[in-house]
C-alpha positions in Angstrom: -16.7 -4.5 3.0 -16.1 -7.2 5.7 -14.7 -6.7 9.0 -12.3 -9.1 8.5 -10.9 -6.8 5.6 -12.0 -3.6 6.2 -9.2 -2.1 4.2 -9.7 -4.0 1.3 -7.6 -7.5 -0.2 -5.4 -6.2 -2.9 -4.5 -2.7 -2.0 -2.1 -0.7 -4.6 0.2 1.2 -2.6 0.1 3.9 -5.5 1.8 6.3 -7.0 1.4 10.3 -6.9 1.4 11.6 -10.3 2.9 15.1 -11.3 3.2 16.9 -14.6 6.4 17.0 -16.5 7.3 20.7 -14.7 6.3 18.3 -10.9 3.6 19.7 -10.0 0.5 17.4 -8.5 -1.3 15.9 -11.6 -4.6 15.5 -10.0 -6.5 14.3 -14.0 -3.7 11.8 -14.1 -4.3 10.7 -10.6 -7.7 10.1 -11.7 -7.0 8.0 -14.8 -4.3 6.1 -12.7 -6.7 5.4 -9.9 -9.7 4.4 -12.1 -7.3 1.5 -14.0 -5.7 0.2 -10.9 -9.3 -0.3 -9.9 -11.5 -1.3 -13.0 -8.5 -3.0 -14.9 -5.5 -3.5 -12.0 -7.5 -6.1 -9.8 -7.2 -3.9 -6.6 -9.3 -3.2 -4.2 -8.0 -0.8 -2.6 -5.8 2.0 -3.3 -3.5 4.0 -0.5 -2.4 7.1 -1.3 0.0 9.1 0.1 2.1 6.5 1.4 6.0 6.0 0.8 5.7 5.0 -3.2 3.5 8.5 -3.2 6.4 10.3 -2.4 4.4 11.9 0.8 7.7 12.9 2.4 7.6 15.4 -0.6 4.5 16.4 -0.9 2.2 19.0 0.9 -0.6 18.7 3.4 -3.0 20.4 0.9 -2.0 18.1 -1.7 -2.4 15.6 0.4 -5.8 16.5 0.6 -6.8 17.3 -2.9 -5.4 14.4 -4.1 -7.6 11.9 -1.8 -10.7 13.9 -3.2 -10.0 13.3 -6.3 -9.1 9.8 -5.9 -12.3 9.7 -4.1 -14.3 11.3 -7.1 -12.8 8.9 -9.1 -13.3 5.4 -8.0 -16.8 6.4 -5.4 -17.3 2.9 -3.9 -16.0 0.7 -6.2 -12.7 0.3 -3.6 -11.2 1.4 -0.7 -9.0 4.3 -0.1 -6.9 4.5 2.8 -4.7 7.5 3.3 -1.2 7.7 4.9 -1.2 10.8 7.5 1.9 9.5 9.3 4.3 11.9 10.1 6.9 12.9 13.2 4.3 15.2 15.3 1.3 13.2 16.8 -0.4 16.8 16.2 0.5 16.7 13.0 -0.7 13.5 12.0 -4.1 14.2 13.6 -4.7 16.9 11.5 -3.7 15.0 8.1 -6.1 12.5 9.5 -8.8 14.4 10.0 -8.4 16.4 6.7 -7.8 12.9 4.8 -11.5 12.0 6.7 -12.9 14.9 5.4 -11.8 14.4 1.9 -13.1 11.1 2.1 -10.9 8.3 2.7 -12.2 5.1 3.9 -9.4 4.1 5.9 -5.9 5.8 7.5 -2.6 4.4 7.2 -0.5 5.4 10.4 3.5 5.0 10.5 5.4 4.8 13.5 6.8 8.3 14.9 10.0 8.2 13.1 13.3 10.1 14.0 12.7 10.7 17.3 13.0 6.6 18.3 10.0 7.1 20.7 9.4 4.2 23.3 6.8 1.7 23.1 4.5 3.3 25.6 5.3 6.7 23.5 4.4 4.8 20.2 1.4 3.6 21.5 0.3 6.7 23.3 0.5 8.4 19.5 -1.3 5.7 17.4 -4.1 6.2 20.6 -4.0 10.1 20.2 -4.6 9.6 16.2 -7.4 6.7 16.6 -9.4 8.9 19.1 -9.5 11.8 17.2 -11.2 10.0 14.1 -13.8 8.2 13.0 -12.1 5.9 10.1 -10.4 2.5 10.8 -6.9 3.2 11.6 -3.9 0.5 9.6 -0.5 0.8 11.4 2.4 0.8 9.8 5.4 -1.1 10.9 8.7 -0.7 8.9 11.5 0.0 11.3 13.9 0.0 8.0 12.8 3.4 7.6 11.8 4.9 11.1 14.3 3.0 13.6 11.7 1.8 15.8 9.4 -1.2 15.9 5.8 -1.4 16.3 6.6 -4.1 18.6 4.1 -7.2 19.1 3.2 -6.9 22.4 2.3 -2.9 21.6 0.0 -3.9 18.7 -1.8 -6.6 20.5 -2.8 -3.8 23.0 -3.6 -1.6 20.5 -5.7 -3.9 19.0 -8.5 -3.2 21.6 -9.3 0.2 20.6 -12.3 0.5 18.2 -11.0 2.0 15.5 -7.4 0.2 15.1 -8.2 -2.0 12.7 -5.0 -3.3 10.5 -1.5 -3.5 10.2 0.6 -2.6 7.1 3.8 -5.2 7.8 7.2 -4.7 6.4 9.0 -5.9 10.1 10.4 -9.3 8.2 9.6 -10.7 12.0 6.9 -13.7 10.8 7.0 -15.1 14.2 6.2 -11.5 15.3 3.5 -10.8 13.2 2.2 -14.5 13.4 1.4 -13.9 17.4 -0.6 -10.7 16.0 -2.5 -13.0 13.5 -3.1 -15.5 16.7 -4.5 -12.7 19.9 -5.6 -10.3 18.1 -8.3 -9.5 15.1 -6.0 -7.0 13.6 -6.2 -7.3 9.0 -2.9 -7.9 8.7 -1.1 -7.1 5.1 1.4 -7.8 3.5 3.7 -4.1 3.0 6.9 -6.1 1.2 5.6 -7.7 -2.0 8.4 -10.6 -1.5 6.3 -11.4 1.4 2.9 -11.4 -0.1 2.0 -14.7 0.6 3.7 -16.0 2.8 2.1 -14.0 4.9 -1.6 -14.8 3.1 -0.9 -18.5 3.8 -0.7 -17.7 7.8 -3.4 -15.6 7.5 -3.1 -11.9 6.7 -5.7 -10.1 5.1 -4.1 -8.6 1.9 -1.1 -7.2 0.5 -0.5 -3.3 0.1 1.4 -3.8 -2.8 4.2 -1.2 -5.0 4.2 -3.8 -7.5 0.3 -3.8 -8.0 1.0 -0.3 -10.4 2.1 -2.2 -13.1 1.2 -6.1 -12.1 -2.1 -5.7 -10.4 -4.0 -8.9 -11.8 -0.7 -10.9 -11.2 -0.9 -10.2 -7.5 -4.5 -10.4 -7.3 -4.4 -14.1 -8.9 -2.0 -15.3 -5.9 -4.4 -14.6 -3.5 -7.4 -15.7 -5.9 -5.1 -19.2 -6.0 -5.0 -19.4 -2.2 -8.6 -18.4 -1.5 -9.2 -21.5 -3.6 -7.6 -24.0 -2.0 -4.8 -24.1 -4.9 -1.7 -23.6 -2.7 0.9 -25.4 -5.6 -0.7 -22.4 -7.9 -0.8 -19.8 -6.0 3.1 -20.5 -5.0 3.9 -21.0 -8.6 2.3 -17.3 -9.2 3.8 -16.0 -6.8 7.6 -17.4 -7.6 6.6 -16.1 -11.0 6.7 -11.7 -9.5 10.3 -12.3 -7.7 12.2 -11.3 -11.2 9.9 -7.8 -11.3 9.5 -7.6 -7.8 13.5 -7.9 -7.2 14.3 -5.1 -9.9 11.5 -3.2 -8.2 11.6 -3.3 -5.1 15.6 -4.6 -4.5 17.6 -3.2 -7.0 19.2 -0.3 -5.6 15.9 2.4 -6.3 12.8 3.0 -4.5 9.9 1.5 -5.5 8.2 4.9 -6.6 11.3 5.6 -9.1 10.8 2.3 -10.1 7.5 2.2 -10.6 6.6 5.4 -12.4 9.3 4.4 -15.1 7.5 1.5 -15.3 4.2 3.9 -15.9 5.6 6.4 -17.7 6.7 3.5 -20.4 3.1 2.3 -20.6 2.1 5.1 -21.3 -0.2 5.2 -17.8 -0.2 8.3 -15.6 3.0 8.8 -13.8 5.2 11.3 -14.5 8.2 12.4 -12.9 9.7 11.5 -9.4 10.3 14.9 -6.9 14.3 15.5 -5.6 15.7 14.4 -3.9 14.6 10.9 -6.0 15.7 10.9 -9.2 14.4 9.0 -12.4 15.6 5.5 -13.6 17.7 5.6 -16.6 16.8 4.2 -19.8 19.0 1.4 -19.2 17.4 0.8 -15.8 13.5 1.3 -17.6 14.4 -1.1 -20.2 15.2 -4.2 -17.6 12.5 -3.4 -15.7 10.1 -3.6 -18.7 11.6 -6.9 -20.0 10.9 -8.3 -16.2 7.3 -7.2 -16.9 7.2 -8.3 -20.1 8.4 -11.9 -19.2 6.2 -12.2 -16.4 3.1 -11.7 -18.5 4.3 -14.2 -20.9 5.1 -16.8 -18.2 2.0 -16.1 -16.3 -1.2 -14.6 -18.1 -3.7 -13.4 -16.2 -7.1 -12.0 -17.1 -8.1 -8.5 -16.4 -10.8 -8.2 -13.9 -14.1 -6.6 -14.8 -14.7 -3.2 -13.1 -16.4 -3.8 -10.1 -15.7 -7.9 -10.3 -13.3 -7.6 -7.3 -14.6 -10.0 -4.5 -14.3 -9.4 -0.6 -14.7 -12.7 1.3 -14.2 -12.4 5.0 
């Protein structure tokens, strides 16, 4: 793994997948894991984050379920855990269990509720990043936590050893863009509609909901643009917005969405934890036509297991 990517390229923000009666499926979560990887075109897999359903799940599943996700896929791609939570002594302690269980990589949030400063915010990602040994990805998505990892904060943040990446979902290009320019932060992509236009100023990657069901599809956009095939690679990418609208835009969350989108495949999913509640058939049905016509418009072939390439 590069250090210009240390997290990875095409990282599946996955799902967690429970048994019908909702408790933590940790076989399925195996099986899931091991396509994504050997047959999704990702490489790299974060668990425990948003379309995980983390705000429902416990610290000790948590755990188990990076170990077995671990087991699972060894080396073959990376694994970066969300610990964020509320409580900078809180999240050290995920992060040092999610080390433990061995995860390559951390993915941090921004203290949410509490609205912190900027000097709090960055005094918490410091307190997390000093207390491991992984490279650290923040997360910036002030939709959810009411306050911004503002610019200025990451750029200094950047000069700590182990803050490594940022997961964007700001919508602030110019923001992110003077990230891209002082720092050496791996930038990705956490809003699939913004996949590549971030890529094309220079991000590292994507951490992608969409990548559950349409892995090769979001791997060939950035394959496009490595290449030098910018008309392709914004043809491919034109070709997701119907799926990744109804995913990610339509009125559910992307792990509702997504797991119906599983669960109808016939891939390990299962059902979604209150106070989410499951897409109706209705719902399922569109969603699987959007699928359905993207892989007619837009074929891609399926990786070989290990085939994924890292270029720095």
């Amino acid at each position: 793994m590069s250090a210009v990517r240390p997290f990875g390229r095409t990282l599946c923000a996955m799902v967690t997948p429970f048994t019908d009666d909702g408790s933590l499926d940790l076989d399925g979560a195996q099986r899931l894991a091991t396509h994504l990887v050997d047959r999704g075109g990702c490489d790299g897999l974060v668990l425990n984050g948003t379309t995980g359903e983390s705000p429902t799940t416990t610290d000790a599943e948590k755990t188990r379920l990076v170990e077995a996700v671990a087991e699972a896929v060894g080396d073959r791609a990376r694994i970066t855990a969300g610990v964020g939570s509320s409580d900078t002594r809180h999240t050290i302690g995920l992060a040092r269990a999610a080390q433990r269980a061995g995860a390559h990589g951390l993915l941090v949030v921004t203290p949410y509720y509490s609205r912190p400063p900027q000097e709090a915010v960055e005094a918490h990602f410091r307190g997390v990043a000093d207390a491991v040994e992984l490279p650290v990805m923040l997360y910036d998505i002030p939709g959810r936590t009411a306050t911004r990892i503002e610019p200025a904060t990451m750029i200094r943040l950047a000069g700590h050893p182990r803050i490594a990446g940022v997961k964007d979902c700001a919508y602030d290009v110019l923001g992110i863009s003077k990230v891209l320019s002082d720092t050496g932060l791996a930038v990705h992509s956490g809003c699939d509609e913004m996949n590549l236009p971030l890529y094309a100023i220079g991000a590292a990657g994507v951490v992608s909901t969409v990548a559950n069901v349409a892995g090769p599809e979001i791997r060939a956009v950035l394959d496009a643009h490595d290449r030098g095939d910018t008309a392709e690679a914004a043809r491919l990418h034109r070709r997701l917005v119907p799926l990744t609208e109804l995913m990610m835009a339509g009125g559910l969350p992307g792990a509702v969405t997504a797991k119906a989108l599983l669960n109808a495949l016939g891939l390990p999913g299962g059902p979604v934890r209150g106070p989410l509640q499951p897409a109706g058939p209705e719902r399922t049905d569109g969603l699987l036509d959007a699928l359905a016509r993207l892989r007619r418009a837009a074929p891609v072939a399926v990786p070989r297991p290990g085939s994924v390439e890292i270029r720095s």
